[in-house]
C-alpha positions as CSV (number, residue, x, y, z in Angstrom):
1,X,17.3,-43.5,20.9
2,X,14.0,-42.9,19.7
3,X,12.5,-41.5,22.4
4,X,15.1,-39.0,22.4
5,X,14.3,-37.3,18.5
6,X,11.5,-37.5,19.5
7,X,12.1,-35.2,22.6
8,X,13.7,-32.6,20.7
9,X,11.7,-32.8,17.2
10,X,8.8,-31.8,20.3
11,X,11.5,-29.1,22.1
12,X,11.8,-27.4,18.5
13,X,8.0,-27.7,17.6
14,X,7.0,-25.8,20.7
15,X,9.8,-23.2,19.9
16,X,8.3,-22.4,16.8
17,X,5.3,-22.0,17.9
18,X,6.5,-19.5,20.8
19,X,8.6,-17.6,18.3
20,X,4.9,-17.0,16.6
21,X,2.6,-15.3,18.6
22,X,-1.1,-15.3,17.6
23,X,-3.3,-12.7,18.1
24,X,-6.4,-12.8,20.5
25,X,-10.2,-10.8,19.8
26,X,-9.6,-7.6,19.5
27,X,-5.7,-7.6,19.1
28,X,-3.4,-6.5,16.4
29,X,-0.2,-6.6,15.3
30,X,2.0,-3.3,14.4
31,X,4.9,-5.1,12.6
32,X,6.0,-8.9,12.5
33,X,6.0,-10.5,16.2
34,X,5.1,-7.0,17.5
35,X,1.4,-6.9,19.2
36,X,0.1,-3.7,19.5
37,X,-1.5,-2.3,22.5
38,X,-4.7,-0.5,23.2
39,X,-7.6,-0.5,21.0
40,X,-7.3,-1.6,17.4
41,X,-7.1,1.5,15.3
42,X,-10.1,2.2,13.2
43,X,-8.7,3.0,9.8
44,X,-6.4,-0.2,10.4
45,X,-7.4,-2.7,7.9
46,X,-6.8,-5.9,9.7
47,X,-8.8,-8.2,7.3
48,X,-6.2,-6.9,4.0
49,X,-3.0,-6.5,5.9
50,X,-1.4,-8.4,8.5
51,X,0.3,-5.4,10.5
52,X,-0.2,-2.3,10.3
53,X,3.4,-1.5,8.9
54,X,2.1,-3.7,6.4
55,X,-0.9,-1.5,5.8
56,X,1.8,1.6,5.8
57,X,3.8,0.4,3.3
58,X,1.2,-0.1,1.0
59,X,0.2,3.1,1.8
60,X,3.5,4.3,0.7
61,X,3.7,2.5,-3.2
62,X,-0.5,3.6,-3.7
63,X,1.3,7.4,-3.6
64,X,3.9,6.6,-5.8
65,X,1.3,4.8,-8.3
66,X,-1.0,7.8,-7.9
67,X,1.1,10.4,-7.2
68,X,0.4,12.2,-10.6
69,X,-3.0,13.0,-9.6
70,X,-2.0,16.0,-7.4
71,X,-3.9,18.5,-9.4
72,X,-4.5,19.8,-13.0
73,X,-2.8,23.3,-13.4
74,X,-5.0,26.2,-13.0
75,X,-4.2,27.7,-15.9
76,X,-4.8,24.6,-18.4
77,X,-2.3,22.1,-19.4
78,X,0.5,23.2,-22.1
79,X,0.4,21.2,-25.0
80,X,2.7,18.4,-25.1
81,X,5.9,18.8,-27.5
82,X,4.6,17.4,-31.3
83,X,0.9,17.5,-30.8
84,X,-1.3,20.4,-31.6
85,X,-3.6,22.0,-28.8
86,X,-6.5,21.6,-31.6
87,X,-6.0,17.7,-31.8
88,X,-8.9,15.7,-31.3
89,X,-6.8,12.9,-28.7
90,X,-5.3,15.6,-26.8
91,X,-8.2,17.9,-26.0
92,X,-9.8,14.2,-24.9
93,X,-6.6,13.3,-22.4
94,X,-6.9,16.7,-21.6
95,X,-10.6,16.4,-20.3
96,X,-9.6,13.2,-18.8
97,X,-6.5,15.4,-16.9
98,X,-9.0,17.4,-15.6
99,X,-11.8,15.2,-14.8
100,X,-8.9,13.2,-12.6
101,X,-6.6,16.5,-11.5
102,X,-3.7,14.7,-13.3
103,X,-0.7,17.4,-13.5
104,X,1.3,18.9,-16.2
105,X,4.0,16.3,-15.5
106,X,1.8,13.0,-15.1
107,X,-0.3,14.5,-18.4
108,X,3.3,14.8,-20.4
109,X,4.5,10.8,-19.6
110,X,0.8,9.5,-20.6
C-alpha cells in the first residue's frame, strides 16, 4: 500500500512541476505560464518583474500616482480658494508646481 502513495504523491509532484514552466537564458515570460518568443525586449525589466504584464501593470498605477505632473499651466497657477496669492507657503508650492510641471488640479488637492 505504500508503494502506491508513494506512486501518486510522485505522479502529482511531477504535475506541478509541468504546470510551472521555467525559463531558459535569454527567455521571458509575457504573463503567468506564458513564455514569450523572440528576443527579450530591451526596456523589459526582467530582474524587477516577473512578466512583462507584470511590468505593464505597474506601468499603469506609476501614471495614476504621477499622473498630476502633466504640466504647470502656462499662464501661472490660480490661487487656491482661502489663501492669498501673496502668501509666503503658496508662492513656495507654487515654485515647487513649476519646478515639477504639477497642474492646476494636482496643485489644488496638495
Amino acid at each position: 500500500m505504500e508503494e502506491q502513495a508513494v506512486e501518486s504523491n510522485d505522479t502529482l509532484t511531477s504535475l506541478v512541476d509541468a504546470a510551472e514552466p521555467t525559463l531558459g537564458e535569454g527567455e521571458y515570460f509575457l504573463s503567468e505560464g506564458i513564455k514569450g518568443v523572440g528576443d527579450q525586449p530591451e526596456w523589459y525589466k526582467a530582474d524587477k518583474y516577473k512578466s512583462i504584464s507584470e511590468q505593464a501593470k505597474a506601468y499603469t498605477e506609476l501614471e495614476k500616482k504621477f499622473g498630476g505632473f502633466t504640466g504647470a499651466p502656462k499662464d501661472g497657477y490660480s490661487p487656491v480658494e482661502g489663501i492669498e496669492a501673496e502668501d509666503e507657503l503658496w508662492q513656495e508650492l507654487v515654485s515647487f508646481g513649476e519646478r515639477t510641471n504639477m497642474s492646476q488640479s494636482a496643485l489644488n488637492d496638495a
